[in-house]
LOMI-229041 format. One record per residue (C-alpha): z, x, y; residue number from 1. Coordinates in Angstrom, 2 decimals. Each point is the difference from the previous one (the first is absolute). Layout:
<pts>
+---------+---------+---------+------+
:      zz :      xx :      yy : zagu :
+---------+---------+---------+------+
:       Z :       X :       Y :  NUM :
...
+---------+---------+---------+------+
</pts>
This chain:
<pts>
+---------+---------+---------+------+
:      zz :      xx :      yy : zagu :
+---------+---------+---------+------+
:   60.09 :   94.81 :  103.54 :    1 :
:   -2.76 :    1.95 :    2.44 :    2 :
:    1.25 :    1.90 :    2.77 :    3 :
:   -0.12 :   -1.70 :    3.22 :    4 :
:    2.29 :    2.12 :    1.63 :    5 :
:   -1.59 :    3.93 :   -0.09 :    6 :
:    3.19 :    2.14 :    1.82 :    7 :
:    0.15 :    3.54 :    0.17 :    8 :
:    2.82 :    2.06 :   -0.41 :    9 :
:    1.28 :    1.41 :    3.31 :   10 :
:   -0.95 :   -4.09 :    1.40 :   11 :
:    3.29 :   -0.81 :   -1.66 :   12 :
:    2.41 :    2.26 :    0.66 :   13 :
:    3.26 :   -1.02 :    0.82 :   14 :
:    2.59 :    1.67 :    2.18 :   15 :
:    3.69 :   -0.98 :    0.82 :   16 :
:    3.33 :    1.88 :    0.74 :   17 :
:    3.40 :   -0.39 :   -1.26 :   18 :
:    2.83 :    1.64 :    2.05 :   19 :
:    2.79 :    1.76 :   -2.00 :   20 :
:    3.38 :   -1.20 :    0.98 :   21 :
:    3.13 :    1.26 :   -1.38 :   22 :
:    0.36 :   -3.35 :   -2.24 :   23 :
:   -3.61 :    1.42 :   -1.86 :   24 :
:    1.69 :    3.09 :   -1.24 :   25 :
:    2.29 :    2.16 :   -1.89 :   26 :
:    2.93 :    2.22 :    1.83 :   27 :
:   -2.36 :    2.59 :    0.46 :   28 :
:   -2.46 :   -1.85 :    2.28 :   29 :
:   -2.41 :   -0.27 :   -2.05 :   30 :
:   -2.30 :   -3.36 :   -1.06 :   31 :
:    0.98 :   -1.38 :   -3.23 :   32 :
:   -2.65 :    0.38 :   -2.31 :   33 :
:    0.43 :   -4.05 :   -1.12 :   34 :
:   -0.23 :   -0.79 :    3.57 :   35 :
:   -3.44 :    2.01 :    0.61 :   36 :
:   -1.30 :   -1.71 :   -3.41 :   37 :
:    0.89 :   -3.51 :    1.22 :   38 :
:   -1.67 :    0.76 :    3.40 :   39 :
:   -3.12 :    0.97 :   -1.92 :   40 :
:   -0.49 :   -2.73 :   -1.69 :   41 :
:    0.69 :   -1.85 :    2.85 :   42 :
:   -2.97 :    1.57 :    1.60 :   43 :
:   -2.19 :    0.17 :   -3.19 :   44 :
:    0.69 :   -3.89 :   -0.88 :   45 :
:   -0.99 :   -0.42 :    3.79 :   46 :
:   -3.49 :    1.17 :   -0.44 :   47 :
:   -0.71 :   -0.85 :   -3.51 :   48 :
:    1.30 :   -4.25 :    1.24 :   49 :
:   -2.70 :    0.53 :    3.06 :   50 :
:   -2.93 :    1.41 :   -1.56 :   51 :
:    0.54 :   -2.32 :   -2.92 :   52 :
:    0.66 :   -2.88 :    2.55 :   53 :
:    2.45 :   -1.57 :   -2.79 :   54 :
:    3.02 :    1.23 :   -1.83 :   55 :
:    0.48 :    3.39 :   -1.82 :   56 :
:    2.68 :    1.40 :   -2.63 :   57 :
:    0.39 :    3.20 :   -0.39 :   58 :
:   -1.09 :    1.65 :   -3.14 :   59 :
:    0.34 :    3.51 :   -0.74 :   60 :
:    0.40 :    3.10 :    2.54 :   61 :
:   -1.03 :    3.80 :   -1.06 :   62 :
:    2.46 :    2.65 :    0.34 :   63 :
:    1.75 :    0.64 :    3.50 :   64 :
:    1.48 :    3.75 :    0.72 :   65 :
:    2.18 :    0.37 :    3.27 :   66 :
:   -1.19 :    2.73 :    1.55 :   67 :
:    2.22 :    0.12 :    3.13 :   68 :
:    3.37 :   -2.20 :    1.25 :   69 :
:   -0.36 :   -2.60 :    3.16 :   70 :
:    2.75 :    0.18 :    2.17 :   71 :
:    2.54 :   -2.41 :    1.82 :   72 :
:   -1.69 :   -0.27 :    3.49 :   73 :
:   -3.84 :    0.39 :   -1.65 :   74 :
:   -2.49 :   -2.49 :   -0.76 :   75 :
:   -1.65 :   -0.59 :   -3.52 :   76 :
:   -3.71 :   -0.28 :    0.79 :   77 :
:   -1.71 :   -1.95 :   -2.86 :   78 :
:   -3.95 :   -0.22 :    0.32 :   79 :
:   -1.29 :   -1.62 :   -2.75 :   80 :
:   -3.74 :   -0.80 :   -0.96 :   81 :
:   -1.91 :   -2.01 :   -3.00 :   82 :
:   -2.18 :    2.72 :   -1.79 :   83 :
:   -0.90 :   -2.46 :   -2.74 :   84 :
:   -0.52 :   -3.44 :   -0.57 :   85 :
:   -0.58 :   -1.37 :   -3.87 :   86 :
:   -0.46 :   -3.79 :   -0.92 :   87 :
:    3.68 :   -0.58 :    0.52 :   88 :
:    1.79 :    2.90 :    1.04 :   89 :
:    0.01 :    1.85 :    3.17 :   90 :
:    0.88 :    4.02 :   -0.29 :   91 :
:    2.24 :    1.05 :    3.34 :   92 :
:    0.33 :    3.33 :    1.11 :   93 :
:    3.03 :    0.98 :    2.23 :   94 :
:    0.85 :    3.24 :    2.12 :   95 :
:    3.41 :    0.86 :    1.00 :   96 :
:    1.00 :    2.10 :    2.63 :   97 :
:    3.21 :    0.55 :    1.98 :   98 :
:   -0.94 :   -0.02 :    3.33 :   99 :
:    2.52 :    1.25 :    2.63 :  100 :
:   -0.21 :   -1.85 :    3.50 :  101 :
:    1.75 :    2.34 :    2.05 :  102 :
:   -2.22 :    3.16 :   -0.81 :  103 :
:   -3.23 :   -1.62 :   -1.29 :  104 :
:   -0.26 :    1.04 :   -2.95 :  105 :
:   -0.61 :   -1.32 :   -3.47 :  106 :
:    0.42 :    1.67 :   -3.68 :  107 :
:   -0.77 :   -1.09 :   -3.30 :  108 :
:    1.61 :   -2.19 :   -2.10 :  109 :
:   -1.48 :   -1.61 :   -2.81 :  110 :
:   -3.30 :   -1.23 :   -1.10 :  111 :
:   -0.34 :   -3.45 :   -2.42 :  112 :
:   -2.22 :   -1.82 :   -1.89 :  113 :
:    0.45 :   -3.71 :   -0.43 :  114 :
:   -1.75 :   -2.84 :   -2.15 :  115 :
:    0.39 :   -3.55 :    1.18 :  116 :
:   -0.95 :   -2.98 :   -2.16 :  117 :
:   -1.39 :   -3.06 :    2.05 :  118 :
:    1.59 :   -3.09 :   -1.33 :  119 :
:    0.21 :   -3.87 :    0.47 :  120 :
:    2.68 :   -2.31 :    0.09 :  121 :
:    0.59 :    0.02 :   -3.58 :  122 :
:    0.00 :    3.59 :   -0.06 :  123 :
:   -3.29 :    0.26 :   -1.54 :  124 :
:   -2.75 :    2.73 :    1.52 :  125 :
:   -2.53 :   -0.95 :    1.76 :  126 :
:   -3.32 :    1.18 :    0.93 :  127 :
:   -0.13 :    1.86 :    3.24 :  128 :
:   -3.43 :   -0.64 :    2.07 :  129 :
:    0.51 :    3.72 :    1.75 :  130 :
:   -1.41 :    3.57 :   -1.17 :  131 :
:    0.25 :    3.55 :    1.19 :  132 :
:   -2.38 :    1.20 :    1.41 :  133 :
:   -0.56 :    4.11 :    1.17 :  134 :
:   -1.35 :    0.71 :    3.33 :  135 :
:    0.55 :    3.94 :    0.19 :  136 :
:    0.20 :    2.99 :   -2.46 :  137 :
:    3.39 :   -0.43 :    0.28 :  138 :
:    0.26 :   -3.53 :   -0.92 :  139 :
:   -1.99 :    0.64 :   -3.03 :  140 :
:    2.11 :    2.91 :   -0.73 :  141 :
:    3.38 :   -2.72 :    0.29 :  142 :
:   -2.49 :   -2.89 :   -1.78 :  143 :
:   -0.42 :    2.61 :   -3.03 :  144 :
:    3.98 :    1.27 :   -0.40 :  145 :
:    0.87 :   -3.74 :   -0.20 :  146 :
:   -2.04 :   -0.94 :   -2.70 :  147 :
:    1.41 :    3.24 :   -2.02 :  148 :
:    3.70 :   -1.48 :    0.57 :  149 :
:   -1.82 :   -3.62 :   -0.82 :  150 :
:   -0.58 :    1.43 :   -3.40 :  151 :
:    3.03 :    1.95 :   -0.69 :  152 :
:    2.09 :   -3.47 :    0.75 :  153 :
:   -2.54 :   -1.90 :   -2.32 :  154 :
:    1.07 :    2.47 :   -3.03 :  155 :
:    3.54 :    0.17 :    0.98 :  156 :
:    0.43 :   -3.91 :    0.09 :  157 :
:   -2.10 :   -0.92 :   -2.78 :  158 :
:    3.46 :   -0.89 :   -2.24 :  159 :
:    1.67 :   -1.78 :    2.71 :  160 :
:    0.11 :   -3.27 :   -1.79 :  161 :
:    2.19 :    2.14 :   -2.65 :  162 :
:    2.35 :    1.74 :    2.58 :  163 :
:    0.63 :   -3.26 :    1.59 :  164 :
:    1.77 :   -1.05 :   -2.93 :  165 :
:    1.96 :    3.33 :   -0.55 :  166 :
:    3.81 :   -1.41 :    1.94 :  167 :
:    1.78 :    2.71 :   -1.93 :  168 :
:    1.81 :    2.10 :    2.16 :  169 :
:   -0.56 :    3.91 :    0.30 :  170 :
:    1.98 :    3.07 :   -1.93 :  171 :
:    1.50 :    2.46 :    2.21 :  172 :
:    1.60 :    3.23 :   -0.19 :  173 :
:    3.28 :   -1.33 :   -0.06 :  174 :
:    1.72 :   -3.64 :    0.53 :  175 :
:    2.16 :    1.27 :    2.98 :  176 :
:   -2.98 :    0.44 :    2.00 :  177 :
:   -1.37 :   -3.14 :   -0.45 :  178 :
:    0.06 :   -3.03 :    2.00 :  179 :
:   -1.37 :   -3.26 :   -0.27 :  180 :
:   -0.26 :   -2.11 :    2.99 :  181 :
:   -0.45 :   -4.03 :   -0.04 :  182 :
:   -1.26 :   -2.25 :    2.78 :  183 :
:   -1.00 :   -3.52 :    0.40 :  184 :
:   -3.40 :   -0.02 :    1.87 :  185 :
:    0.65 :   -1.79 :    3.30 :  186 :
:   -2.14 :   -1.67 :    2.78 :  187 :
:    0.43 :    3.07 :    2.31 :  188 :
:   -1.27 :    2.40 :   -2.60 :  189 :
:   -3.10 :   -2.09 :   -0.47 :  190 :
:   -3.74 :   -0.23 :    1.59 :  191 :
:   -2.95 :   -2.08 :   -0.04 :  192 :
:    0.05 :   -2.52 :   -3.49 :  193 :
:    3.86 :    0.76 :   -0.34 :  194 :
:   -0.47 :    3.34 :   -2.20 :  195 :
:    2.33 :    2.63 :    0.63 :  196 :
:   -1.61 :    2.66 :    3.09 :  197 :
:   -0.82 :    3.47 :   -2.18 :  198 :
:    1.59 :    1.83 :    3.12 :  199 :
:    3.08 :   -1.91 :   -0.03 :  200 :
:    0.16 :    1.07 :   -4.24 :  201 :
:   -0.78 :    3.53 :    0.93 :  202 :
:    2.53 :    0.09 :    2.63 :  203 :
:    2.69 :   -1.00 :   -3.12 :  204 :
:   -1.29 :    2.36 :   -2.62 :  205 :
:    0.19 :    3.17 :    2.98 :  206 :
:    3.63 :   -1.28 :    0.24 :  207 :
:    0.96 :   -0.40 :   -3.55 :  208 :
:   -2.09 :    3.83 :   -1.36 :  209 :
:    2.12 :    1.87 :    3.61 :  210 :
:    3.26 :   -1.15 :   -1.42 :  211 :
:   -0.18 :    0.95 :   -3.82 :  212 :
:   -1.79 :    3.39 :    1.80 :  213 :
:    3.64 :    0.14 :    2.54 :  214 :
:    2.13 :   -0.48 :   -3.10 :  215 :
:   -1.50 :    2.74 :   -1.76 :  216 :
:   -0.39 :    2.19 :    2.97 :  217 :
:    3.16 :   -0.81 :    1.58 :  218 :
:   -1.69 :    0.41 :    3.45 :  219 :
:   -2.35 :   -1.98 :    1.80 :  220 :
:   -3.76 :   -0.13 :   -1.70 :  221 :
:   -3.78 :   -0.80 :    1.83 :  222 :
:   -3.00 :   -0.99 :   -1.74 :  223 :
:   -2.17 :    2.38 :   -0.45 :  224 :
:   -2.94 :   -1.63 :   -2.07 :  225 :
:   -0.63 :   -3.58 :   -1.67 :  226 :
:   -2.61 :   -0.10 :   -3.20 :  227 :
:   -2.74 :   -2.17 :   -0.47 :  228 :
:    1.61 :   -3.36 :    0.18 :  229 :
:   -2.04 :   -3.52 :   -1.33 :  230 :
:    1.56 :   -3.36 :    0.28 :  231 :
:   -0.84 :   -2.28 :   -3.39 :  232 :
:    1.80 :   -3.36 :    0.89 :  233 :
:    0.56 :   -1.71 :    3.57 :  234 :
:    3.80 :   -1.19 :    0.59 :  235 :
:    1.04 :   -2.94 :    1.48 :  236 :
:    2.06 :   -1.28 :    2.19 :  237 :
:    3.26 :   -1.04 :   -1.97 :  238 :
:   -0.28 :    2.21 :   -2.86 :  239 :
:    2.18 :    2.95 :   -0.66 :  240 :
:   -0.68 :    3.67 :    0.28 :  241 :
:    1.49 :    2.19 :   -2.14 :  242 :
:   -0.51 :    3.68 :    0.80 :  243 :
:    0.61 :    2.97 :   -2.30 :  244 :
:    0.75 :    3.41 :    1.49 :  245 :
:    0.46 :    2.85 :   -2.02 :  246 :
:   -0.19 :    4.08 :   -0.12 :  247 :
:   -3.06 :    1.49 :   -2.11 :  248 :
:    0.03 :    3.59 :    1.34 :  249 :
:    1.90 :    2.30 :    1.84 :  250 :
:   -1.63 :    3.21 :    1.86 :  251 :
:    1.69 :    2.70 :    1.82 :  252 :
:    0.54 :   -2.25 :    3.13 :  253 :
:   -2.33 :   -3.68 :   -1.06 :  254 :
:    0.10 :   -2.29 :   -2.55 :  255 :
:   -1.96 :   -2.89 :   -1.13 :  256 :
:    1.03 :   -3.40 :   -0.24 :  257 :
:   -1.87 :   -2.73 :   -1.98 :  258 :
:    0.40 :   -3.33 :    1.99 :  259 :
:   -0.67 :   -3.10 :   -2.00 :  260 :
:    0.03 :   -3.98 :    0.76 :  261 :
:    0.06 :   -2.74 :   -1.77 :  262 :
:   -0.28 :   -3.51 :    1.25 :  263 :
:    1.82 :   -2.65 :   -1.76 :  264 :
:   -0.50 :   -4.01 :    0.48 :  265 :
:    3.86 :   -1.27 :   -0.47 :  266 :
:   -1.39 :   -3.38 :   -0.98 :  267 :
:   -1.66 :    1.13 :   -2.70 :  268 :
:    1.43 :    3.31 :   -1.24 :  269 :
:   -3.63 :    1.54 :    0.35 :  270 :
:   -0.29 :    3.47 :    0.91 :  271 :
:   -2.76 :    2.44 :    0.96 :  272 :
:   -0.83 :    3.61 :    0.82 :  273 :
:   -0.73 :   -0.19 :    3.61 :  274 :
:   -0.72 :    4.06 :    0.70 :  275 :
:    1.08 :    3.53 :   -0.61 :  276 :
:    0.12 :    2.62 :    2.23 :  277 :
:    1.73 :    3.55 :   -0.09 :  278 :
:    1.01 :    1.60 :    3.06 :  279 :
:    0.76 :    3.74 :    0.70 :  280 :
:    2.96 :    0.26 :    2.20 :  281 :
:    1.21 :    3.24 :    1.52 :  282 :
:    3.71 :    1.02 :    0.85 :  283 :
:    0.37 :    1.28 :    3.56 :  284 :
:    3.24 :    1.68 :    2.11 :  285 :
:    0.54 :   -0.42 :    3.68 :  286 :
:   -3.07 :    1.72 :    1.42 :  287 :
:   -2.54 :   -1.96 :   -2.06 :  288 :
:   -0.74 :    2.25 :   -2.44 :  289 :
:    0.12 :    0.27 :   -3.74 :  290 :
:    2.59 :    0.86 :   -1.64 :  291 :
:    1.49 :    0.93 :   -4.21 :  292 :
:    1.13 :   -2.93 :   -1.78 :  293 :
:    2.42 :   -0.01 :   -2.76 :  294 :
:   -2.04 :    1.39 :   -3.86 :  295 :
:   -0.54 :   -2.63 :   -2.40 :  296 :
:    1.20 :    0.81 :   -3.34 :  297 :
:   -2.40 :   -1.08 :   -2.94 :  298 :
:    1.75 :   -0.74 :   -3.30 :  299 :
:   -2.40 :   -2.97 :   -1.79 :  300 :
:   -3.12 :    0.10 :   -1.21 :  301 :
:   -0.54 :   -3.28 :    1.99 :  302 :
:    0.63 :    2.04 :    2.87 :  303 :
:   -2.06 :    2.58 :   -0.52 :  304 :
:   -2.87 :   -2.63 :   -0.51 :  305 :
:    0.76 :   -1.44 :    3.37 :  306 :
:   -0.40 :    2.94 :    1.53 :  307 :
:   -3.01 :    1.33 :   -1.63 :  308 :
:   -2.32 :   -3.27 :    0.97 :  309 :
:    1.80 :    0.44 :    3.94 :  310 :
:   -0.93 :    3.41 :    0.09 :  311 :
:   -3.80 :   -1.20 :   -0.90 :  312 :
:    0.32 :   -2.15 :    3.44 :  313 :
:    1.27 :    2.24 :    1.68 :  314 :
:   -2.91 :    2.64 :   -1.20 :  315 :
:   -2.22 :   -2.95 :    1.72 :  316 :
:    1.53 :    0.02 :    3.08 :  317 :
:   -0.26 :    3.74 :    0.73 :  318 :
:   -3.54 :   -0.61 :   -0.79 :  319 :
:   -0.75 :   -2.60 :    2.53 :  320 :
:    2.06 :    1.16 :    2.54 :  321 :
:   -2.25 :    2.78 :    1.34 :  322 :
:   -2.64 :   -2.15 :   -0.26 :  323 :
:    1.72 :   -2.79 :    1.47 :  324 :
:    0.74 :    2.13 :    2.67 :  325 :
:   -3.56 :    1.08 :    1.21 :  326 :
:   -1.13 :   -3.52 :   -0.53 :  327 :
:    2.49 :   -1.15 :    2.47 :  328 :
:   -0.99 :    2.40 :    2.57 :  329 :
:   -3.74 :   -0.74 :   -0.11 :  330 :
:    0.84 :   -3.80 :    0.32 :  331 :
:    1.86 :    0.63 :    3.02 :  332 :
:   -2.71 :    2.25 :    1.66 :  333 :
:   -2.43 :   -2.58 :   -0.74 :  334 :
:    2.72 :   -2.91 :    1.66 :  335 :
:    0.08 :    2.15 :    2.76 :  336 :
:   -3.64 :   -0.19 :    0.45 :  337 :
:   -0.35 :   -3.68 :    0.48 :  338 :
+---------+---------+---------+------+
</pts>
């Protein structure tokens, strides 16, 4: 379809605040890290449904890194902006900051990336009549890191047909850190078309990765990182997720947690991968800070395998973090700008 609608960048940004109230976080005071992913796809669904001017589904989001806590008493200040728009999808770029109102000031959070499919009412894409269009150096410079995360999600979905199919559920460490949630999709948990909100599901699998993390710890655990996470197969409402939570890795104070669900139509018995993430979750004490958690003893080869392929992730994630790091800063220099 030709682009009738040229938009730039910085024309669609998006800003809204959350305030943090005591029922948002843990009993340190500090934001759940399911609550600050719902929020953002709150925000990011927001702005993907508006520039699309139709329904969207979310589906895939890079890798977010919490950089710093928001408090009871702070707001979560979400601007989000479209820095790419495709034949169907829309590409949403958020910036977190906690922003406190008593002193003025705001720190960094987190920075995301988020694809959004455009999609009729029989769930099918559909063409978009909108395109991105650069303005400034800058907007170029945001134009041209989109289409390199464009391409990355093209290879890293091009077998998602296959993983859709893949219900099995995931081998951990060991079976008394594992935990496998079910829940029957309900009306309250659902958006536009009657599929399941990706915030609300994200929300769950924070839940279900904190508590193996709390059993193993024995002390209260906050997410420190979520990987690359795609979404293969809408659910809807009625079905039943079934969520898989279980320990891959242990560190000196994290460990990573694979988080995987399933949807399953009762009627027919039919079953499907719906998405896989693996979160890093850190152990904290009193003041907020890190602290040992208990060694893992390895005594299987299986085990060792686990941990050999998690230690590859994590490799990746120390990696991107620096970068991820400066890339979040010059975003929010250039929000500050405009």
């Amino acid at each position: 379809m030709p682009c009738k609608r040229k938009l730039s960048p910085f024309e669609t940004k998006l800003t809204t605040l959350f305030q943090v109230m005591p029922m948002h976080a843990n009993p340190l005071g500090m934001l759940f890290g399911g609550v600050i992913e719902d929020w953002m796809i709150q925000v990011s669904n927001m702005e993907a449904t508006r520039i699309a001017k139709r329904p969207t589904l979310l589906a895939g989001m890079d890798s977010i890194f919490f950089i710093s806590p928001v408090l009871v008493g702070e707001n979560a200040n979400i601007t989000a902006w479209v820095d790419y728009i495709g034949n169907t999808s829309i590409d949403v770029s958020l910036l977190v900051e906690a922003e406190n109102p008593i002193l003025n000031e705001k720190r960094l959070t987190t920075l995301a990336h988020m694809t959004y499919v455009a999609v009729g009412k029989d769930l099918r894409p559909v063409m978009l009549d909108a395109c991105i269009e650069a303005k400034t150096k800058e907007e170029e410079e945001i134009y041209q890191d989109a289409l390199k995360r464009r391409k990355n999600r093209e290879n890293r979905i091009k077998d998602r047909k296959e993983r859709a199919l893949d219900s099995s559920p995931p081998r951990g460490l060991d079976d008394r850190f594992t935990i496998t949630n079910y829940k029957v999709v309900m009306p309250e948990d659902a958006m536009a078309l009657n599929t399941l909100f990706a915030g609300k599901l994200m929300r769950l699998l924070d839940e279900s990765t904190a508590l193996v993390g709390t059993r193993y710890a024995r002390g209260p655990v906050v997410t420190a990182s979520v990987d690359t996470t795609d979404f293969y197969s809408p659910v809807m409402v009625g079905e039943t997720l079934i969520i898989y939570s279980t320990l891959t890795n242990i560190g000196k104070s994290s460990m990573e947690v694979i988080a995987k669900v399933v949807k399953r139509d009762e009627i027919t018995g039919e079953e499907k991968h719906t998405t896989t993430s693996y979160f890093t979750l850190v152990h904290v004490g009193p003041t907020g800070r890190s602290e040992p958690i208990p060694e893992f003893k390895v005594t299987e080869d299986w085990q060792k395998e686990i941990i050999a392929e998690s230690e590859k992730r994590r490799n990746e994630r120390l990696e991107m973090l620096s970068s991820f790091k400066s890339n979040a800063e010059k975003f929010r220099q250039l929000m500050q700008k405009i």
